[in-house]
C-alpha positions as CSV (number, residue, x, y, z in Angstrom):
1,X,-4.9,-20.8,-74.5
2,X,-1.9,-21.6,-76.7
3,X,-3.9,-20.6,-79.9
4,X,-4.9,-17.4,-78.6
5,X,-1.3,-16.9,-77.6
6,X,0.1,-17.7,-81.1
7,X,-2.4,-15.4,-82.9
8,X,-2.8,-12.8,-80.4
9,X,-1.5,-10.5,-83.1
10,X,-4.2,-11.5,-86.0
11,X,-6.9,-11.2,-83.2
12,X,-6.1,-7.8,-81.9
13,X,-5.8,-6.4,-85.3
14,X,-9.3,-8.4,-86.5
15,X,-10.9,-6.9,-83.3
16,X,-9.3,-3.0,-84.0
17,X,-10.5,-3.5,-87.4
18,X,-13.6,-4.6,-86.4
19,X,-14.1,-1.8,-83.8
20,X,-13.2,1.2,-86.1
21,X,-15.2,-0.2,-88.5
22,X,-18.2,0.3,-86.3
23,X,-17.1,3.8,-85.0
24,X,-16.5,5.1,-88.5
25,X,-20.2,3.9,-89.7
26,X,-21.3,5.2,-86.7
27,X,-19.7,9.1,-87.1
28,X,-20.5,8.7,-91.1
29,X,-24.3,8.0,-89.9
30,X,-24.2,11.6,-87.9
31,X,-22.1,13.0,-90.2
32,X,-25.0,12.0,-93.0
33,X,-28.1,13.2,-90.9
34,X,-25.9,17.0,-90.1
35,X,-25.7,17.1,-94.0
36,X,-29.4,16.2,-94.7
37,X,-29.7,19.1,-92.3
38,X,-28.1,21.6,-93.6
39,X,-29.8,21.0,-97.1
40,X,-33.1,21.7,-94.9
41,X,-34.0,18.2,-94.2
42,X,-36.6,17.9,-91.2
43,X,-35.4,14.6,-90.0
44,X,-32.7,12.2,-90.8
45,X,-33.4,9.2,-92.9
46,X,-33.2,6.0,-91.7
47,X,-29.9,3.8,-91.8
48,X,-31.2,1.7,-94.6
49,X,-32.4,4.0,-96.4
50,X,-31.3,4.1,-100.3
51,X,-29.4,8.0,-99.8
52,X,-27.8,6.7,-96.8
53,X,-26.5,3.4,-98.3
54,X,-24.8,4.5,-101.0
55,X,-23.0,7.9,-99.1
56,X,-22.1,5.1,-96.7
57,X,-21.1,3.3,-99.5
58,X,-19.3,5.6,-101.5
59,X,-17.1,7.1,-98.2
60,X,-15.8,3.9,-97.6
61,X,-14.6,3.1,-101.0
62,X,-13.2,6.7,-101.0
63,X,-11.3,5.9,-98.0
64,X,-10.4,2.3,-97.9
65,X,-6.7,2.8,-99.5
66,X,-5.6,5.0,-96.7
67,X,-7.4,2.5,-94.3
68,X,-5.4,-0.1,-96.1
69,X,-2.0,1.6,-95.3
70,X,-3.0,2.2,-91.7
71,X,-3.7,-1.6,-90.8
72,X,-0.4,-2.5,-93.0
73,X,1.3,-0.5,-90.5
74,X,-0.5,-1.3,-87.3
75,X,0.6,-4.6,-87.6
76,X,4.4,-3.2,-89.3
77,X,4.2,-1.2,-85.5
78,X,2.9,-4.4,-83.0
79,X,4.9,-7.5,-84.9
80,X,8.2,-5.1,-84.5
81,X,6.9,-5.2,-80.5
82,X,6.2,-9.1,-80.4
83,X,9.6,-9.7,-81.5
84,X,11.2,-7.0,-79.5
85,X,9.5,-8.5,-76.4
86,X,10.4,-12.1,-77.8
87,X,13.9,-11.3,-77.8
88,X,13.9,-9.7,-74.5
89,X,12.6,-12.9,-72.8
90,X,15.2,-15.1,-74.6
């Protein structure tokens, strides 16, 4: 229990990471079969699927610097509220 309590911080931010990680492949999947769509596609390929794999691919490596800057300040935000909440109990 200690151990959990000493890295509560690193856990939560491991487990948000972890979490948008699998909404945002999730959204780019849909957002991938709307475009196969709309270039008059019948069906949507398949997740492993060469085209999907490397638009899935190239969006993230688009977008990992602002991801980056987000999780910097996420834990900037909650390590300013652990100590504001350890100082309060002292």
């Amino acid at each position: 229990m200690r151990l959990l309590k000493e890295h509560a911080l690193v856990i939560g931010v491991a487990l948000l990471g972890a979490l948008t990680f699998a909404l945002y492949t999730w959204a780019e999947y849909g957002f991938f079969c709307d475009q196969g769509r709309d270039h008059g596609n019948q069906g949507c390929e398949g997740f492993w699927s060469n085209a999907h794999l490397h638009d899935w691919i190239y969006n993230a490596a688009s977008n990992w610097q602002s991801e980056l800057w987000f999780g910097v300040l996420i834990v900037i935000l909650l390590r300013k509220l652990q100590t504001g909440n350890e100082d309060e109990a002292e």
